[in-house]
N, C-alpha and C positions, 0 to 999 in steps of 0.2 A: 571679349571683343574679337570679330573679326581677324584672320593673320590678315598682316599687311607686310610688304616685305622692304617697297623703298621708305628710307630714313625720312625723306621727306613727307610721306603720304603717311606712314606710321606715326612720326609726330602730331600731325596736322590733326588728327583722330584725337590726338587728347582734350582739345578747343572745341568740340561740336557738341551738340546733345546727346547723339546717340548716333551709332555703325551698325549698317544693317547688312544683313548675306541677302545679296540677289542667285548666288548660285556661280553665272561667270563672269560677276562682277558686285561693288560693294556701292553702299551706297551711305555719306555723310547727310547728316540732318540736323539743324539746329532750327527746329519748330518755332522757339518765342523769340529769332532770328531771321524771318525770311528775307531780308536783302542783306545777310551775310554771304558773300558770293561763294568763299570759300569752305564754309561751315553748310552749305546745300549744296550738293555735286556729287556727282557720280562719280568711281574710281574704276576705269577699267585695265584689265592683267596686259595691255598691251595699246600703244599708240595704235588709234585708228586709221584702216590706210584709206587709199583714194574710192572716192565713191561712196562711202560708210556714213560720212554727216549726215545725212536726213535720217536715217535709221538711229543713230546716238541721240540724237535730239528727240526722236520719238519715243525711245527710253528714256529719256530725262524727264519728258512731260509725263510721262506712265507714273514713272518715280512720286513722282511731287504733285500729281493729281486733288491730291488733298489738302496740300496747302497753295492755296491762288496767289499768296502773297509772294510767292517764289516765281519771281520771271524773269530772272537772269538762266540762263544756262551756263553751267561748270564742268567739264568736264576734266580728270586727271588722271593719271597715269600711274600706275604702278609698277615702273619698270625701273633699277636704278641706271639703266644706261639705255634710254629709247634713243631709238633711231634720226638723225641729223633732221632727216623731212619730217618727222613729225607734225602731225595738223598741218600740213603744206596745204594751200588755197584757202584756209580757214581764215584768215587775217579778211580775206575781201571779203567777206561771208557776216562781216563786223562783229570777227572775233579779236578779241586781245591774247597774241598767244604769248605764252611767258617762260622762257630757258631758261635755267636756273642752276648754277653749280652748289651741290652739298658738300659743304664741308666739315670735318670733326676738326678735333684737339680734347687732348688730355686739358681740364683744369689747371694745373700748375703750368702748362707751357703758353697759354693764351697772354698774349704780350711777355715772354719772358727775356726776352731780346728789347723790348722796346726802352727810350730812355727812361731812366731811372728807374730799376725794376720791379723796387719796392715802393714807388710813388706814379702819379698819373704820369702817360706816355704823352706820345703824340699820333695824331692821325694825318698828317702833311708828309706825302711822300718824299723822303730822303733829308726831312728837317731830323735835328736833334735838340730841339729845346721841348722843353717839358711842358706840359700844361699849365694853363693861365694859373698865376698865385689868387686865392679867393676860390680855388674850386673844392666843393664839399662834395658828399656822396654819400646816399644814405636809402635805405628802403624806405618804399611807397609806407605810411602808415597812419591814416586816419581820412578825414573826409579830405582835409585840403588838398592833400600830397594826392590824392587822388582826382583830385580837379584840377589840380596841375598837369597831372598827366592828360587828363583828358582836353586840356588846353593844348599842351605840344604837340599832340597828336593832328588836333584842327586845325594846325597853321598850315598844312600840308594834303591838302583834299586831293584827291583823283581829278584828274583832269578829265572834265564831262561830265563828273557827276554832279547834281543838283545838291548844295550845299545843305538843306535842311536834312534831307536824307541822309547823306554823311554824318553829320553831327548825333542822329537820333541810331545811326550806326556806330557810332562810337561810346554816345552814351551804354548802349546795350552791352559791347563787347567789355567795355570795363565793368560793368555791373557784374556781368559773368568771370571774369579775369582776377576781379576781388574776392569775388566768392569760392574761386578755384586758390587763393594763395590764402585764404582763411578756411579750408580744409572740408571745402563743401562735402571732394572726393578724397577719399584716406589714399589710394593709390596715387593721386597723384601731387607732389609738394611746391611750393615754388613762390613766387612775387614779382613785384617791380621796385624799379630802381632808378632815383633819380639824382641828378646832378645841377646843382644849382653852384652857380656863380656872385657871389657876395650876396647870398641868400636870394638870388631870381632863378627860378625854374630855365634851364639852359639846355639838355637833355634828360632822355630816360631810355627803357628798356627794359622787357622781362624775361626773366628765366623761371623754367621751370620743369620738372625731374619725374622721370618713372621710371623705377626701380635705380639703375643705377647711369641709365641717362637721359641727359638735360637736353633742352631744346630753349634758343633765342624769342624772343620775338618783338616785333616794331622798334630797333633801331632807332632812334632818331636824337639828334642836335638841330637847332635850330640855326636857320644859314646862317644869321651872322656869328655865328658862333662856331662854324665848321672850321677843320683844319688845325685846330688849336689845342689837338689833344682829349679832345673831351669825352669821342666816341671809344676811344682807346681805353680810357681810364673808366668807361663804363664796364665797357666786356671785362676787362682784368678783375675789377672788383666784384661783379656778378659771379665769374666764374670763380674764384676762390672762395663766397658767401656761397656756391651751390655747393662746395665741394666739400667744405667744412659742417656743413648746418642740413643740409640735404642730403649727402651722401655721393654726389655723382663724380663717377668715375670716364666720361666722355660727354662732350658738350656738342650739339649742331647747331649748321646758323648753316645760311639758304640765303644766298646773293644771284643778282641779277648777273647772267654770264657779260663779263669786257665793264660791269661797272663800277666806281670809283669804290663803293662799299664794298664790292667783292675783291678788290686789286687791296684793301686794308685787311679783310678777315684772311688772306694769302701771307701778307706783310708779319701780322698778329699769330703767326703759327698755326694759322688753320689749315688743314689737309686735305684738298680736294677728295672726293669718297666717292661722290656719286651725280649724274646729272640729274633734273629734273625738269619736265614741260607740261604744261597745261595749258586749256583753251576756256577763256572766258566770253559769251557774249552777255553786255549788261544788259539790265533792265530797259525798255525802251520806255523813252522822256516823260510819254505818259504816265507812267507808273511810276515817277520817283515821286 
């Protein structure tokens, strides 16, 4: 594979099909995926400056000339500290652009401060009551637990996008997501994880490991369920199951910078490491 150098764009590379060398730049591809936005995209050594979009998008289209299905443009960054303007005027241009703080922690120290250290926390800033009683936790394992996931996931679509598309994007990512934590690839180990409350599907989350570090992904508690501890006792358990059974020895997670998730993985012992920004413009309506 490819070097990559930020934490965030290195991970990100373990979820796609395949990392290609463009030379001064790389390039993500997940072929039986084209309206994965972030699994097609371009990764350039350096935020684009003023004037540069038409020309990145004309690389994009070069990129992905061969699969038509791909008509969102991605672009991303490989810099672990780009520059504040990043993509500046991109947003009018109907980009989605996206800041992001990386953060690490050790396995062992992910909630080790939170209440009750060796039972579920809480995720309500400056509570200290523990997690609703009735809450279980246990990895994704068979078809249900996996249609579960793929339920919590659908409560929560992008705003704008065409919900069937969504849905038949989610079906995809978990097909692949199962088949990565059922050992498709030998390098890389890992699962999902869910949390049900008096046996109903209430959160999940996956983690998963190369060589001796992990990487989060998709977060999620379902609202009425937020605040009560549940997303806390997710990370805690994930990360001590990567740590023991997988091997890892550092964990990332990737929050939107100033939001509620990111102000928890801060609270949960995570250690800001690096920034991250990327520019998305989706699919236009007719193509979803």
């Amino acid at each position: 594979m490819p070097a990559l150098h930020g934490l965030s764009p290195r991970t990100d590379a373990w979820f796609v099909g395949e990392v290609r060398d463009l030379g001064d730049a790389l390039l993500l591809r997940t072929p039986d995926e084209p309206t994965f936005r972030y699994g097609n995209a371009l990764v350039l050594p350096r935020a684009p400056r003023a004037g540069e979009r038409a020309a990145v998008e004309a690389r994009f289209a070069a990129a992905f000339a061969d699969l038509p299905a791909v008509r969102h443009v991605t672009v991303l960054v490989d810099d672990p500290a780009p520059p504040d303007d990043a993509f500046a005027g991109w947003a009018e241009a109907g980009y989605e652009v996206a800041r992001n703080v990386v953060r690490t922690a050790a396995p062992s120290a992910v909630g080790a401060d939170a209440p009750g250290a060796d039972a579920p926390g809480t995720d309500a800033p400056g509570a200290d009551a523990p997690a609703p009683d009735g809450l279980t936790l246990h990895p994704a394992d068979g078809d249900d637990d996996w249609a579960a996931v793929r339920a919590l996931q659908a409560e929560d679509g992008p705003p704008g996008e065409a919900r069937d598309a969504y849905l038949a994007f989610l079906q995809e990512r978990a097909a692949f997501l199962r088949r990565l934590a059922d050992g498709v690839r030998p390098d890389v180990r890992g699962g999902w994880f869910l949390a049900r409350l008096h046996g109903t599907p209430v959160g999940s989350l996956g983690t998963y490991v190369r060589g001796d570090l992990g990487r989060y992904q998709f977060v999620h508690v379902r609202a009425p369920h937020r605040r009560r501890g549940i997303a806390t006792a997710l990370l805690r358990y994930a990360a001590r199951h990567a740590e023991r059974h997988w091997g890892a020895r550092r964990l990332v997670i990737v929050g939107d910078e100033g939001s509620a998730a990111d102000r928890l993985y801060a609270r949960l012992g995570f250690t800001a490491t690096e920034r991250d920004v990327s520019a998305c413009r989706p699919s236009p309506p007719e193509a979803a």
